[in-house]
N, CA, C and O atoms as CSV, one atom per row, in Angstrom:
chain,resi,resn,atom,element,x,y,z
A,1,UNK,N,N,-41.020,-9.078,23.848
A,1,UNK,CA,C,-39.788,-8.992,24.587
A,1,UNK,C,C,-38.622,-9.332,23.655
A,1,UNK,O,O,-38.616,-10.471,23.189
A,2,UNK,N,N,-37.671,-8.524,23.335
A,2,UNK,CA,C,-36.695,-8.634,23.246
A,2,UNK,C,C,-35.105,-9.394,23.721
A,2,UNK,O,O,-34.732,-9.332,24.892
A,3,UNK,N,N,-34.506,-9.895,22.947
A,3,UNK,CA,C,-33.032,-10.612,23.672
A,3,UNK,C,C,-32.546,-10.320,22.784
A,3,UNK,O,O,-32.966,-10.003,21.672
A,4,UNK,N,N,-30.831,-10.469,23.540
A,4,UNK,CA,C,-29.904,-10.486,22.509
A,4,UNK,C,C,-28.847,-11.017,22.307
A,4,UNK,O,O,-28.125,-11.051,23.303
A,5,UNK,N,N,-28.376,-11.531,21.261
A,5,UNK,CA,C,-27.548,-12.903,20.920
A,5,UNK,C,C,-26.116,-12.619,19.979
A,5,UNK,O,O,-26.137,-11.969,18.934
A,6,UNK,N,N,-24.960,-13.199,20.531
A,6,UNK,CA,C,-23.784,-12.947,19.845
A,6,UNK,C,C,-23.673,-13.565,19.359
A,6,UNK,O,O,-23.735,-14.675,19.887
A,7,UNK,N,N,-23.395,-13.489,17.865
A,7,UNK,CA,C,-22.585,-14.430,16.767
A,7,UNK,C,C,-21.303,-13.659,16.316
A,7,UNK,O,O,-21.125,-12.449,16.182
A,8,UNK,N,N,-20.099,-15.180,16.039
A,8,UNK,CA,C,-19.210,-14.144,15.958
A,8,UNK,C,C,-18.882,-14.636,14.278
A,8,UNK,O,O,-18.874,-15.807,13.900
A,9,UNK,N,N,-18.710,-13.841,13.706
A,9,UNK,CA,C,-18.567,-13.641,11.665
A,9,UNK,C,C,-17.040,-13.332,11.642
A,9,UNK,O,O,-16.258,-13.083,12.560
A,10,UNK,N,N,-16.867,-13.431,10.260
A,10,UNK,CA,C,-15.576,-13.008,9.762
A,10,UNK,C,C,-15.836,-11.446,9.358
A,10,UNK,O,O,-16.723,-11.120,8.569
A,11,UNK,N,N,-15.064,-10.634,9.916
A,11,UNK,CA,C,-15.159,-9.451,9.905
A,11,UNK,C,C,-15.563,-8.870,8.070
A,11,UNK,O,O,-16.282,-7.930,7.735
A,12,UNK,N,N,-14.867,-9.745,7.275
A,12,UNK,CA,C,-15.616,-9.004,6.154
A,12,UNK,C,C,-16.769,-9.083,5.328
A,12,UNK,O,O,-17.230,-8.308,4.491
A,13,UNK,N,N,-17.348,-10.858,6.003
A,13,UNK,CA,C,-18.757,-10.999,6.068
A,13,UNK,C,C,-19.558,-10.006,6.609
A,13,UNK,O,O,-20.553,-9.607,6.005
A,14,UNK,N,N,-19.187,-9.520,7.801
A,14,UNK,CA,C,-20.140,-8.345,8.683
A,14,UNK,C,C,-20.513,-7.264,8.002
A,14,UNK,O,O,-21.597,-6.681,7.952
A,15,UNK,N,N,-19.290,-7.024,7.381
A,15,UNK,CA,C,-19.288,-6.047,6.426
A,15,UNK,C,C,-20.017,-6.015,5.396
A,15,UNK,O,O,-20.794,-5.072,5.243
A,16,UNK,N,N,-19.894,-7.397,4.139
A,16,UNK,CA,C,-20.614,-7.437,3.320
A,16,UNK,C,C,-21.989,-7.309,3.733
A,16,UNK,O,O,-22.808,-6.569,3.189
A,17,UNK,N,N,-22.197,-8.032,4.678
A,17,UNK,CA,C,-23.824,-8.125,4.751
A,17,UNK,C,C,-24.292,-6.983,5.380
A,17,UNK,O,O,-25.510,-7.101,5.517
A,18,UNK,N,N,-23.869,-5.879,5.848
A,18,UNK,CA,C,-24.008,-4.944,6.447
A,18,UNK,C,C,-24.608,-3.958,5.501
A,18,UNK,O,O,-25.540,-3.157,5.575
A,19,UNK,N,N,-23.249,-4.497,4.064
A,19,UNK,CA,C,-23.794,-3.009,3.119
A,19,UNK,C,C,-24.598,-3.383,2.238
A,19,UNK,O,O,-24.978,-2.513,1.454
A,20,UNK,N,N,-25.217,-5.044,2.037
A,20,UNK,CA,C,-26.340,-5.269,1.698
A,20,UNK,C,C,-27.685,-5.019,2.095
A,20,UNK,O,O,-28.616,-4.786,1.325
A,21,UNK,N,N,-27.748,-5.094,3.610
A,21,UNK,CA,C,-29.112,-5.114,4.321
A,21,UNK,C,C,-29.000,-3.187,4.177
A,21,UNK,O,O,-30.151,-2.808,3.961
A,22,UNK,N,N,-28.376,-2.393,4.210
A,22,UNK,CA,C,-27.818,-0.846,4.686
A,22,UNK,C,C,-28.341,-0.541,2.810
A,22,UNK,O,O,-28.449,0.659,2.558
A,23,UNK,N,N,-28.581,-1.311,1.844
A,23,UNK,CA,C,-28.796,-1.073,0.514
A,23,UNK,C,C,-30.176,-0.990,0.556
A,23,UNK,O,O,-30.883,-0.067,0.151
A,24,UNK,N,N,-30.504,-2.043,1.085
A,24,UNK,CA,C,-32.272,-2.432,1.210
A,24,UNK,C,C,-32.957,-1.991,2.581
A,24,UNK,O,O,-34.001,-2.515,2.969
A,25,UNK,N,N,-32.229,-0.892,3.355
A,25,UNK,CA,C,-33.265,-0.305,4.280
A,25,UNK,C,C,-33.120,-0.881,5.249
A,25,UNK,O,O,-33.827,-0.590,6.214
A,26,UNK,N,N,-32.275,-1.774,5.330
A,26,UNK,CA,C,-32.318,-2.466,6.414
A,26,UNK,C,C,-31.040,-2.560,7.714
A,26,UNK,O,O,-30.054,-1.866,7.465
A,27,UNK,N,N,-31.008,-3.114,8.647
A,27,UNK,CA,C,-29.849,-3.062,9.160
A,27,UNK,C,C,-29.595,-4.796,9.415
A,27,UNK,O,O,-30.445,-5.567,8.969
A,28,UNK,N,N,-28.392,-5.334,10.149
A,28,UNK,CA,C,-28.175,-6.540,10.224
A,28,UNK,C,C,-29.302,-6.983,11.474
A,28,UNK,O,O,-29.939,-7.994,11.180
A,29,UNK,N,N,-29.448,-6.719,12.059
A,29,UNK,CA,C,-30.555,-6.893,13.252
A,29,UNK,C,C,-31.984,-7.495,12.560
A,29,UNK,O,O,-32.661,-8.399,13.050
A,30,UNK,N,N,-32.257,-6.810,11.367
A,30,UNK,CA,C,-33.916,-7.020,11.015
A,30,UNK,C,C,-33.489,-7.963,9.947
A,30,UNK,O,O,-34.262,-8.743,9.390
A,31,UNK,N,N,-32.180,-7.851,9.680
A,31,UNK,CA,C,-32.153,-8.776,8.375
A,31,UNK,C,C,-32.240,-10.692,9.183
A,31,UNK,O,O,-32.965,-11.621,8.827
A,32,UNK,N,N,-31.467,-10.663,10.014
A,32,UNK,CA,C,-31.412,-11.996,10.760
A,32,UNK,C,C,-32.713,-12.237,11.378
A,32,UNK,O,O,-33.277,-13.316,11.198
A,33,UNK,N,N,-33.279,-11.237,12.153
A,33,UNK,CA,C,-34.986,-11.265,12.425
A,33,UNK,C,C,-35.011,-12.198,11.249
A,33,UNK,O,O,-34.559,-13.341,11.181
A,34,UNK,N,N,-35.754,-11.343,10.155
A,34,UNK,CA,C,-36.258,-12.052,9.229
A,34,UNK,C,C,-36.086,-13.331,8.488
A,34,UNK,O,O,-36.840,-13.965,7.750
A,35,UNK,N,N,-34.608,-13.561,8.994
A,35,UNK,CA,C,-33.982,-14.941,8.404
A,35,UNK,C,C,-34.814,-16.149,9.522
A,35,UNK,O,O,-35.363,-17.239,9.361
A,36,UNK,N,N,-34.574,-15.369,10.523
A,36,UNK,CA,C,-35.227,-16.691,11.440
A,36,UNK,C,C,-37.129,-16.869,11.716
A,36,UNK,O,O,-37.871,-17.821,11.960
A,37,UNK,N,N,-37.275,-15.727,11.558
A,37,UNK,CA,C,-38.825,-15.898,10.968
A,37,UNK,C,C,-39.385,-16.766,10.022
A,37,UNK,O,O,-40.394,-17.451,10.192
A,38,UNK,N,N,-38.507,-16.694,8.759
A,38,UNK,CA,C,-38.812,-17.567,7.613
A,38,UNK,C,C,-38.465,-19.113,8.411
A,38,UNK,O,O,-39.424,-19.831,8.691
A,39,UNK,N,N,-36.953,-19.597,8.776
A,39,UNK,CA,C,-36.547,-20.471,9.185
A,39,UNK,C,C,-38.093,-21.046,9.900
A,39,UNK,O,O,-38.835,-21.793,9.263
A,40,UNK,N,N,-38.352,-20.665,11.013
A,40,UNK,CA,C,-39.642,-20.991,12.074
A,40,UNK,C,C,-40.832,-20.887,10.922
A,40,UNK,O,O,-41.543,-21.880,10.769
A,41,UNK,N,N,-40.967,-20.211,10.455
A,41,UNK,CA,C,-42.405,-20.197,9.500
A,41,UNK,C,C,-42.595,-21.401,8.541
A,41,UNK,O,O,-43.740,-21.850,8.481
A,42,UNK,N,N,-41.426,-22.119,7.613
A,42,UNK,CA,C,-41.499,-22.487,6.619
A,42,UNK,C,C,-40.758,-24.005,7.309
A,42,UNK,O,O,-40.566,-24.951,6.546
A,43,UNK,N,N,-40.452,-24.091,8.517
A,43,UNK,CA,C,-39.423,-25.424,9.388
A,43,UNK,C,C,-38.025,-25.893,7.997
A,43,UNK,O,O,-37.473,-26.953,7.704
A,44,UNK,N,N,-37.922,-24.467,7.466
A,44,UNK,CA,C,-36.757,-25.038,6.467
A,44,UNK,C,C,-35.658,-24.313,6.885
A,44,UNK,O,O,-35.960,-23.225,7.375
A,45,UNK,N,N,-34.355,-24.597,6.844
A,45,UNK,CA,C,-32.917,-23.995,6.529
A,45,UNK,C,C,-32.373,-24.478,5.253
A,45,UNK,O,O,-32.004,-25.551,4.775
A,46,UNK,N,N,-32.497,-22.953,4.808
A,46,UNK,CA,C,-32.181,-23.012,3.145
A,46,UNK,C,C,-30.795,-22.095,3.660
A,46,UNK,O,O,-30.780,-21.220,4.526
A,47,UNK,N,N,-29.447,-22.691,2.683
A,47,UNK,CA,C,-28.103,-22.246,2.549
A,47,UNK,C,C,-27.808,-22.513,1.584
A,47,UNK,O,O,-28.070,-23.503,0.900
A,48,UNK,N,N,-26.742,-20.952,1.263
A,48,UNK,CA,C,-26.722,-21.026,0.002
A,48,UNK,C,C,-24.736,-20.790,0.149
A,48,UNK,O,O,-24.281,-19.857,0.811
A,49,UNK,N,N,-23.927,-21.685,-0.502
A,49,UNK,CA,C,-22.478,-21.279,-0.327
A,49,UNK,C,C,-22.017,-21.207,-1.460
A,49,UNK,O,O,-21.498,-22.313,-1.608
A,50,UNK,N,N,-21.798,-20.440,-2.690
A,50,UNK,CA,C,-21.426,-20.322,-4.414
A,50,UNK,C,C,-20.056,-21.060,-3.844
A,50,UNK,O,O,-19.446,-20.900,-2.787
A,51,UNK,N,N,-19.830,-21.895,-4.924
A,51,UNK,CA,C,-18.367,-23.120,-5.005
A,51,UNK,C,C,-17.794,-22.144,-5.484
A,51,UNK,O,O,-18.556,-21.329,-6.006
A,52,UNK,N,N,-16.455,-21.847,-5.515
A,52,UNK,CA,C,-15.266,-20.437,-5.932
A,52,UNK,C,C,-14.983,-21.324,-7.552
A,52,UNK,O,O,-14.743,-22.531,-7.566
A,53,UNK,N,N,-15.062,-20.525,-8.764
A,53,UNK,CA,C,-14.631,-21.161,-9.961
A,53,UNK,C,C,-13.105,-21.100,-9.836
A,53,UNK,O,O,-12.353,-20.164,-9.565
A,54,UNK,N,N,-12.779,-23.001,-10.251
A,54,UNK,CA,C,-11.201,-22.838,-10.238
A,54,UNK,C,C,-11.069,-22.364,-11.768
A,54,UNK,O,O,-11.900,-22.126,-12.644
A,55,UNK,N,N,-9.087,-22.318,-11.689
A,55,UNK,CA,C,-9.113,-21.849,-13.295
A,55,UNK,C,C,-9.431,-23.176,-14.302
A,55,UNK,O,O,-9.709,-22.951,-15.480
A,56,UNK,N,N,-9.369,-24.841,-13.698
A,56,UNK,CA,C,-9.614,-25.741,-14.478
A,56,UNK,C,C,-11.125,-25.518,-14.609
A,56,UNK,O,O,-11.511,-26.088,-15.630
A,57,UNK,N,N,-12.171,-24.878,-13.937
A,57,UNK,CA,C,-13.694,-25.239,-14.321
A,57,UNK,C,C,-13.472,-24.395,-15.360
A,57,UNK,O,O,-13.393,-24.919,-16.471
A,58,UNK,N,N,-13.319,-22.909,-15.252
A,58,UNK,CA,C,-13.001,-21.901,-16.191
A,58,UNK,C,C,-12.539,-22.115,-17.665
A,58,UNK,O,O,-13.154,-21.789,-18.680
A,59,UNK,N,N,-11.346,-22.721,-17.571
A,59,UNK,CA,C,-11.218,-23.326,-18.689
A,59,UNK,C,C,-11.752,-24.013,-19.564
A,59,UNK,O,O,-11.703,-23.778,-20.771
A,60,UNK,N,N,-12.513,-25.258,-18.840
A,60,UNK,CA,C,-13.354,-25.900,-19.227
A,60,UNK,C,C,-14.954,-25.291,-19.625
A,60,UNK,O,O,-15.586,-25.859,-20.516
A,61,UNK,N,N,-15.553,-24.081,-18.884
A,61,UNK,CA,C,-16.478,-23.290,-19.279
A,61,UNK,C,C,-16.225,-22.625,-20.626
A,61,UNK,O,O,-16.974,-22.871,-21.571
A,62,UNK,N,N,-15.269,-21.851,-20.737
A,62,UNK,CA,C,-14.061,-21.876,-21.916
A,62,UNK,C,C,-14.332,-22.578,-23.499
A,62,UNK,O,O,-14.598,-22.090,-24.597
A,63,UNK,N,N,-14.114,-23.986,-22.993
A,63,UNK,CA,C,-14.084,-24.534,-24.067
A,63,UNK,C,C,-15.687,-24.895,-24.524
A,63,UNK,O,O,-16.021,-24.945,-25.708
A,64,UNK,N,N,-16.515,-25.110,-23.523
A,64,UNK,CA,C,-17.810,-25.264,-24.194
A,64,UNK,C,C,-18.277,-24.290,-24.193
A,64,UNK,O,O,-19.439,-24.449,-24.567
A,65,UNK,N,N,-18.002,-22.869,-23.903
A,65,UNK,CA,C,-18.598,-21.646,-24.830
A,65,UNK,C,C,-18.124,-21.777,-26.537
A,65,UNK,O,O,-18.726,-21.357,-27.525
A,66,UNK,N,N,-17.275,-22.262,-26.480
A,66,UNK,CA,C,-16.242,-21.771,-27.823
A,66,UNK,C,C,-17.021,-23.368,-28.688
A,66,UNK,O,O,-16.664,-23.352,-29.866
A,67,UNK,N,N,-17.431,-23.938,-28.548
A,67,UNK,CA,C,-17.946,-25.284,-28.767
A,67,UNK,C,C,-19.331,-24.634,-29.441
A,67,UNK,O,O,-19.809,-24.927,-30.537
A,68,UNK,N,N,-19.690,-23.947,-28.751
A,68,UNK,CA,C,-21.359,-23.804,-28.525
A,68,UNK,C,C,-21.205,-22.628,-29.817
A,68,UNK,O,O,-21.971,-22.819,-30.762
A,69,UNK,N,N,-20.439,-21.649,-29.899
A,69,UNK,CA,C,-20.334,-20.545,-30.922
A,69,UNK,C,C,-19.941,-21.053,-32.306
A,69,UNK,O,O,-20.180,-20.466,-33.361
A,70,UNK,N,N,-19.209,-22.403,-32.145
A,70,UNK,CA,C,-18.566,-22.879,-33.428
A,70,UNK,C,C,-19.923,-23.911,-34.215
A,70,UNK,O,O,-19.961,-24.221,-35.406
A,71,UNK,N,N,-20.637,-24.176,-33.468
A,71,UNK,CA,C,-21.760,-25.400,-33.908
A,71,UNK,C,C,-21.177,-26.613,-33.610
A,71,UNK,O,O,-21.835,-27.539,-34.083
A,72,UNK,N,N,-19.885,-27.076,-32.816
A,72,UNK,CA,C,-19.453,-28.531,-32.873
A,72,UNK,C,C,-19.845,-28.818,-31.416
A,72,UNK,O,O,-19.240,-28.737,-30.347
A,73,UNK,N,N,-21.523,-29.316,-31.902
A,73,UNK,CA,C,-21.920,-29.684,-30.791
A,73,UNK,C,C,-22.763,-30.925,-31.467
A,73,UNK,O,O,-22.770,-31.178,-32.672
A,74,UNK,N,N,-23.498,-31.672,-30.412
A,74,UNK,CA,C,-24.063,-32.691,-30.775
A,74,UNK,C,C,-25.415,-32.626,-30.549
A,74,UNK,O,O,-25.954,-32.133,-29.558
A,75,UNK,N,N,-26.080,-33.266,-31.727
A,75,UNK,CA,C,-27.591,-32.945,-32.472
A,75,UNK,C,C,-28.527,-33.720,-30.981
A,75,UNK,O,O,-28.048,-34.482,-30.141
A,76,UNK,N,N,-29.419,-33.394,-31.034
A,76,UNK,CA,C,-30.525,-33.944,-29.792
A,76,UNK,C,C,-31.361,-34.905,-30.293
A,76,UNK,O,O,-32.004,-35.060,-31.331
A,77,UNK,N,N,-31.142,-35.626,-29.078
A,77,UNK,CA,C,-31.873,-37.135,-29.431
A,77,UNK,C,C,-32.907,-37.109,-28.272
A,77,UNK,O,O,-32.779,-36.532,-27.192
A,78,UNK,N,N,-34.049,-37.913,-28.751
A,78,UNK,CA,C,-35.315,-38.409,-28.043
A,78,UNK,C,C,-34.884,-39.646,-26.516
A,78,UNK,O,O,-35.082,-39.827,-25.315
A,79,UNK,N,N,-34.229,-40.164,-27.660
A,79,UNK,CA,C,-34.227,-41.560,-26.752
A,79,UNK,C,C,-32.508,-42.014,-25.951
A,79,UNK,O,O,-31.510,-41.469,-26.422
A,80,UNK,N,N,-32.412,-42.643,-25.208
A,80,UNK,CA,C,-31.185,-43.316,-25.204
A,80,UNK,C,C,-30.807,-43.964,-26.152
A,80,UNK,O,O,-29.678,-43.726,-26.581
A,81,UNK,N,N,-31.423,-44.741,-26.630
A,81,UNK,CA,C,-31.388,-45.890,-27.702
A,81,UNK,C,C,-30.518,-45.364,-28.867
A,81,UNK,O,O,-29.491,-45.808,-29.382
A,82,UNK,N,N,-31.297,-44.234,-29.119
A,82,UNK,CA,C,-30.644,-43.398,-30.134
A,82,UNK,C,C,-29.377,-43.126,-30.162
A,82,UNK,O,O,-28.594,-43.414,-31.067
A,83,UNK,N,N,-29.128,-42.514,-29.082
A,83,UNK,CA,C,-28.096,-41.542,-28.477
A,83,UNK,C,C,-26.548,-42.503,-28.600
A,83,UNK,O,O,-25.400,-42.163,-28.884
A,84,UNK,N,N,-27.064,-43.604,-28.298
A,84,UNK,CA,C,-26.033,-44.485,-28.302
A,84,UNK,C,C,-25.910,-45.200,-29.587
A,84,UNK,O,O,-24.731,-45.467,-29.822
A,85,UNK,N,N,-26.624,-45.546,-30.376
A,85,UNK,CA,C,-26.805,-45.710,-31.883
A,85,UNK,C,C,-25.354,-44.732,-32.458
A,85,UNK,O,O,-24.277,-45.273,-32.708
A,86,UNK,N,N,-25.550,-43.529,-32.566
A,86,UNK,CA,C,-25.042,-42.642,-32.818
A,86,UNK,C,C,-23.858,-42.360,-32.197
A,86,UNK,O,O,-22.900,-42.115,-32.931
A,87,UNK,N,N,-23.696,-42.336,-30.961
A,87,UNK,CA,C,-22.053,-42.506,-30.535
A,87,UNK,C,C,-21.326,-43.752,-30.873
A,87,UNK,O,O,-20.132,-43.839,-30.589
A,88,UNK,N,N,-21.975,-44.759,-31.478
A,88,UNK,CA,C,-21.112,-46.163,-31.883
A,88,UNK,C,C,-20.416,-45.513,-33.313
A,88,UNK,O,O,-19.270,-45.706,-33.719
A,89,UNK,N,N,-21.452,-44.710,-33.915
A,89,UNK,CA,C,-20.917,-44.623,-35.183
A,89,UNK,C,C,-19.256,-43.741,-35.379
A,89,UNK,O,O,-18.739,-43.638,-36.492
């Protein structure tokens, strides 16, 4: 038996996910099926929300690419002990 349930989305979520599930054969109907199948199967809710990069992370990604290409990076240590040995100096 069948029911049916309103959720209400931001119209360009609907969208996105529309032309994702519409990529993979699917429509939004079987895609949420399946979300809540797993949910009930596995008793988990897994969410996933990507943090938006500001331009300060950017920047900062930035500078330790440019770090990482130049070699002014710092040599790998085993221990703490070490690690701190070496930043005193």
């Amino acid at each position: 038996m069948n029911t049916v349930i309103s959720v209400k989305l931001d119209k360009d979520l609907k969208d996105s996910a529309q032309e994702v599930a519409k990529s993979a054969g699917l429509t939004i109907s079987s895609l949420v099926n399946a979300y809540l199948r797993q949910v009930v199967a596995t008793r988990r809710i897994e969410l996933f929300a990507p943090e938006p990069i500001t331009p300060n992370l950017e920047k900062l990604i930035a500078e330790v690419e440019n770090e990482l290409k130049s070699g002014n990076i710092s040599k790998k240590f085993d221990n703490v002990e070490d690690f701190l040995v070496d930043l005193k100096k």
